[in-house]
N, C-alpha and C positions, 0 to 999 in steps of 0.2 A: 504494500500500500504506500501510495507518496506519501512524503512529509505534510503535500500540502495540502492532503484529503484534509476535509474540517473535523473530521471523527479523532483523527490523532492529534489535535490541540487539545483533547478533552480524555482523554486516553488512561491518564493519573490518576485524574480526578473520582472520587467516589461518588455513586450515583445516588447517595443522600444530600448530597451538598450541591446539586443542579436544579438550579430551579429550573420552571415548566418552559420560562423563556430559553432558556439558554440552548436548548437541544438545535441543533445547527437547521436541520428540515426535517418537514410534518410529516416524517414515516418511523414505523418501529424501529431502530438502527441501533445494535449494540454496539461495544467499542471494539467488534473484532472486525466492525464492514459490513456484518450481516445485515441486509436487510428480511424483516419478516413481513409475512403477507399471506402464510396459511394459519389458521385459525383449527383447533380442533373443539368442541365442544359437545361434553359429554352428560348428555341429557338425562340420565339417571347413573344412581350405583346400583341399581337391583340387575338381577339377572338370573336367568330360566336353566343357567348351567353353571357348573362349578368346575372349570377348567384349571386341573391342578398347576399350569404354571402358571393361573391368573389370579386366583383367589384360593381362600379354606374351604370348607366344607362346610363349617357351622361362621357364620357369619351374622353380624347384627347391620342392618340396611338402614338407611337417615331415614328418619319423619320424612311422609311429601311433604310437609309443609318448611324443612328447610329448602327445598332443590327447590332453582329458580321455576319461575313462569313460563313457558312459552314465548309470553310479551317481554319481560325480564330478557331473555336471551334473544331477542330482536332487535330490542332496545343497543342492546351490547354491542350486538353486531353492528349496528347504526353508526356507534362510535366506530368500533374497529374500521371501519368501509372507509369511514373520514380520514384515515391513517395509514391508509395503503393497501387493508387488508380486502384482497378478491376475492381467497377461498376458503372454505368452509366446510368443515367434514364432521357429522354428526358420529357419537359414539356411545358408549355407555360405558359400565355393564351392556347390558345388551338392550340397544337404543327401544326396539319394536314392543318394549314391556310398556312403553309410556304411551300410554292411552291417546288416539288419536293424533301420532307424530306426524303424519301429512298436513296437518293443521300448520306446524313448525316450517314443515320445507315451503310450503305455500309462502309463509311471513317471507322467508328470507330472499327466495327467491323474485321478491317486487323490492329488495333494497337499493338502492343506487350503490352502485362499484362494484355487487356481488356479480362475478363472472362464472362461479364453481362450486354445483353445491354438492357433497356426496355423502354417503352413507356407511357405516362399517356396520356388519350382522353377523351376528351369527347363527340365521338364516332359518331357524326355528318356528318363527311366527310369519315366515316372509310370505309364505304362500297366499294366505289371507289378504294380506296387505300392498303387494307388489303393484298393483292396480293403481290401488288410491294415491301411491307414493310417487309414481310414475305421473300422475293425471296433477300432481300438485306439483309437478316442476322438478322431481330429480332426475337424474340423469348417471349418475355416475354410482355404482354401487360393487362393494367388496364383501364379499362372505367367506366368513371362515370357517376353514373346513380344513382339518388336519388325518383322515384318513379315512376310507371308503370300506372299513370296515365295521361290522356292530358290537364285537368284543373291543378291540381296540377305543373305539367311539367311546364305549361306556366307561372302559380306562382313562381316557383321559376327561373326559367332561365329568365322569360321576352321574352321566342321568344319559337315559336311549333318547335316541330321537333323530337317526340319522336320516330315516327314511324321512321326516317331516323338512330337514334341510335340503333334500335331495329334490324334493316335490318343491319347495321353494325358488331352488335353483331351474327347476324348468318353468316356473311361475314366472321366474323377471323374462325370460325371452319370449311368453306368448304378452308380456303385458307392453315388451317393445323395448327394454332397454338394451344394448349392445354395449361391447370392451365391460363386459361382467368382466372381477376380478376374483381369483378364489387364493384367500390368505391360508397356508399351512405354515404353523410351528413345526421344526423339524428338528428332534432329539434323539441322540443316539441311544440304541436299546431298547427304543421306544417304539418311534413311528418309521423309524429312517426307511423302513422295508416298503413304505404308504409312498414313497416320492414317486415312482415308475410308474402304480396304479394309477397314482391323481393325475401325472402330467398328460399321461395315454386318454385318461376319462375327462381332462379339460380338453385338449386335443380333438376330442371324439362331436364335443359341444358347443367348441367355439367360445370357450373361456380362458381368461387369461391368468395362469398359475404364477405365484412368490411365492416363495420361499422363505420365511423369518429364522434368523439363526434361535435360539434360545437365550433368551436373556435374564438378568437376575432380577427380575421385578415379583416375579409371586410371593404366594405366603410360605411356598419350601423353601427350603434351603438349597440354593444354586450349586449346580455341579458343573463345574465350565467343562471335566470331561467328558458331557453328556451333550456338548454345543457338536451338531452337525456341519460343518464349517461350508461356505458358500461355493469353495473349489469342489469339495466332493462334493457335493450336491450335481453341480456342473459335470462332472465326471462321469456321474452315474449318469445322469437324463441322456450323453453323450453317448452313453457303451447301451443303454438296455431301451431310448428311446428314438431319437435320432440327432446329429451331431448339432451345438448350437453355436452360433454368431455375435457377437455384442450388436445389440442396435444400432444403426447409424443417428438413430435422433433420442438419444438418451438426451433426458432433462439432470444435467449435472446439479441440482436443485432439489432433485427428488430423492426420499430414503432409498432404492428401490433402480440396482441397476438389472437393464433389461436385455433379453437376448432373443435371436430370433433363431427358430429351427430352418436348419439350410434346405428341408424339403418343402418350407414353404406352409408348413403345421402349425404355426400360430408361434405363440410369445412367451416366452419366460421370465418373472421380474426374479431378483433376489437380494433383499435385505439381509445384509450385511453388518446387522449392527456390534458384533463384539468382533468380526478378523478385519472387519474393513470400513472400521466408524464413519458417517458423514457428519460426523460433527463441525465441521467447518464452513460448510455448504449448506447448514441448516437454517430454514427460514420457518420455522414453526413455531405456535404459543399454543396453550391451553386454558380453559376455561372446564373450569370441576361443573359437577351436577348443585352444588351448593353454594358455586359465585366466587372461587377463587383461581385466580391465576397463575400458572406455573408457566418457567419461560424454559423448561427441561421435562422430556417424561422422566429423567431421575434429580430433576432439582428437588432438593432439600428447604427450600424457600417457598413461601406462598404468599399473594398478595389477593387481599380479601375485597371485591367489592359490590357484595353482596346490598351492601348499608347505602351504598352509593344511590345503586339500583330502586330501590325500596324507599327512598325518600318522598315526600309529598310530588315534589318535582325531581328528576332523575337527575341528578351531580353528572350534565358531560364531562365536564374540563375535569373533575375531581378524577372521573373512569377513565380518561384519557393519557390525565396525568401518572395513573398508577401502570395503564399497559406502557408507557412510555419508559417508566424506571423499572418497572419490571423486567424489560425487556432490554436496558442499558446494563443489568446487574447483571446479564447471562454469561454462566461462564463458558472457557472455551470450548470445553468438553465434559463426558459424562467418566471419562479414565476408569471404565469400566477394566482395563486392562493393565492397571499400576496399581499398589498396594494404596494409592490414595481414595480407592471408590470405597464412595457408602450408599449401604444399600437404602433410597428412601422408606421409611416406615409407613409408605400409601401403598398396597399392593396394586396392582394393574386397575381388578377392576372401581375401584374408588377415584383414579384417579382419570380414566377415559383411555380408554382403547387408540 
């Protein structure tokens, strides 16, 4: 970065001691360059499964009456849109438990700025729904699905229901949406045997498969010798599916690099998050189910603006001014790979997918 970006005049300074003026331009910009503009927001903590590397088993879910409104997180969104942010990806726990969420994509998709709205599921209630979701303006949808088996399924989620995602997943193609994305967790001794069926069975669909390495965010205790690493993963789709290609239009921006099968069979994304961090490249913030913002899925820090929200008249500048320092305080990484990582005490799903 040049000396004489305006970001490195300010570079020392702590981002308690800047006030709202001082920020050089009206976009999210930490002091590493980054600018942010994808937004993740996750509309509840409940959820229809218990994905052992996402949550416990026995868990205690917030009052509804903490998690914002609907309007509450349009509101938010209003601000963020003022601030550079285009995109927007709903999550949860698992977003489809929240009673009439097409109401949600509806809001967001009449905001001025919004250009992307999308979905993460885990595709349980999707059949139902896929319709409504579609007919209120989504477009963009990822369901996770980590193996096409019903022993295994039940291994990892703790609850059946494969056939119900499955029936899901044929629900978004007659209801119209295309570039469906199908998310698998890939752990060694676990699923790893699941990578050839899924990629053959998205293949078959006209879905596009990622790959997520395993990360230390659940309520186990992480075993990094259990991360299935992003190469063999590549290795294997290569020897038992057919050989693959990096994209030519990778979005260097995105978690999620992508590759394409040289017969011409569709697309392979793979997140890389512990052998090949993008933490440098990253342009993402979060907003919890309860109104706080995290500028890390393993920041340690949260800024609250819930009160903000909820006042007679909605505090912009106050909302404004916290994703602003919030997002000035990001560090530069999650160093999930140096003795200096701590594990956040939010497991995945509390804090959005």
């Amino acid at each position: 970065m040049s000396a004489k970006h305006p970001l490195k005049l300010l570079g020392d300074v702590a981002s308690s001691d800047i006030p709202h003026s001082a920020f050089p331009i009206p976009h999210l910009v930490d002091t590493f360059g980054r600018v942010h503009n994808n937004l993740r927001i996750s509309v509840t903590d409940r959820c229809n499964l218990r994905c052992t590397y996402c949550m416990p088993e026995d868990v205690v879910f917030r009052d509804r009456s903490e998690l914002l409104t609907f309007e509450e997180m349009a509101h938010f969104v209003r601000v963020a849109a003022g601030l550079g942010v285009d995109k927007v990806r709903l999550t949860g726990g698992e977003p489809l438990v929240r009673k009439d969420l097409h109401k949600l994509v509806r809001m967001l998709v009449g905001i001025p700025g919004i250009k992307d709205i999308g979905l993460t599921t885990n595709g349980v209630l999707l059949a139902d729904q896929a319709g409504d979701l579609f007919a209120a303006g989504l477009r963009r949808l990822n369901v996770s699905l980590d193996t096409l088996d019903p022993g295994r399924f039940r291994e990892l989620t703790r609850r059946d229901g494969l056939d119900r995602v499955l029936d899901g997943l044929a629900a978004v193609k007659r209801a119209g949406f295309d570039r469906v994305k199908v998310n698998a967790v890939a752990i060694r001794g676990v699923n790893d045997q699941d990578a050839a069926p899924l990629a053959r069975y998205c293949r078959d669909h006209g879905f596009e498969l990622r790959f997520i390495e395993y990360m230390p965010i659940g309520a186990d205790a992480w075993e990094r010798e259990k991360v299935f690493f992003a190469h063999e993963i590549l290795e294997l789709l290569g020897r038992e599916v057919a050989p693959l290609a990096p994209a030519p239009d990778n979005d260097p921006r995105a978690p999620a690099t992508d590759f394409l099968y040289a017969d011409g069979g569709g697309r392979v994304g793979i997140i890389a998050s512990v052998s090949r961090p993008f933490c440098r490249s990253c342009n993402r913030l979060r907003l919890t189910a309860e109104g706080k913002v995290r500028n890390c899925l393993f920041a340690l820090d949260e800024t609250d603006v819930k009160d903000f929200l909820r006042r007679p008249t909605p505090d912009d500048a106050a909302i404004a001014d916290a994703l602003r320092r919030s997002v000035w305080a990001k560090w530069e990484g999650h160093e999930i790979n140096s003795a200096r990582f701590v594990k956040p005490d939010r497991t995945m799903h509390a804090i959005g997918g």
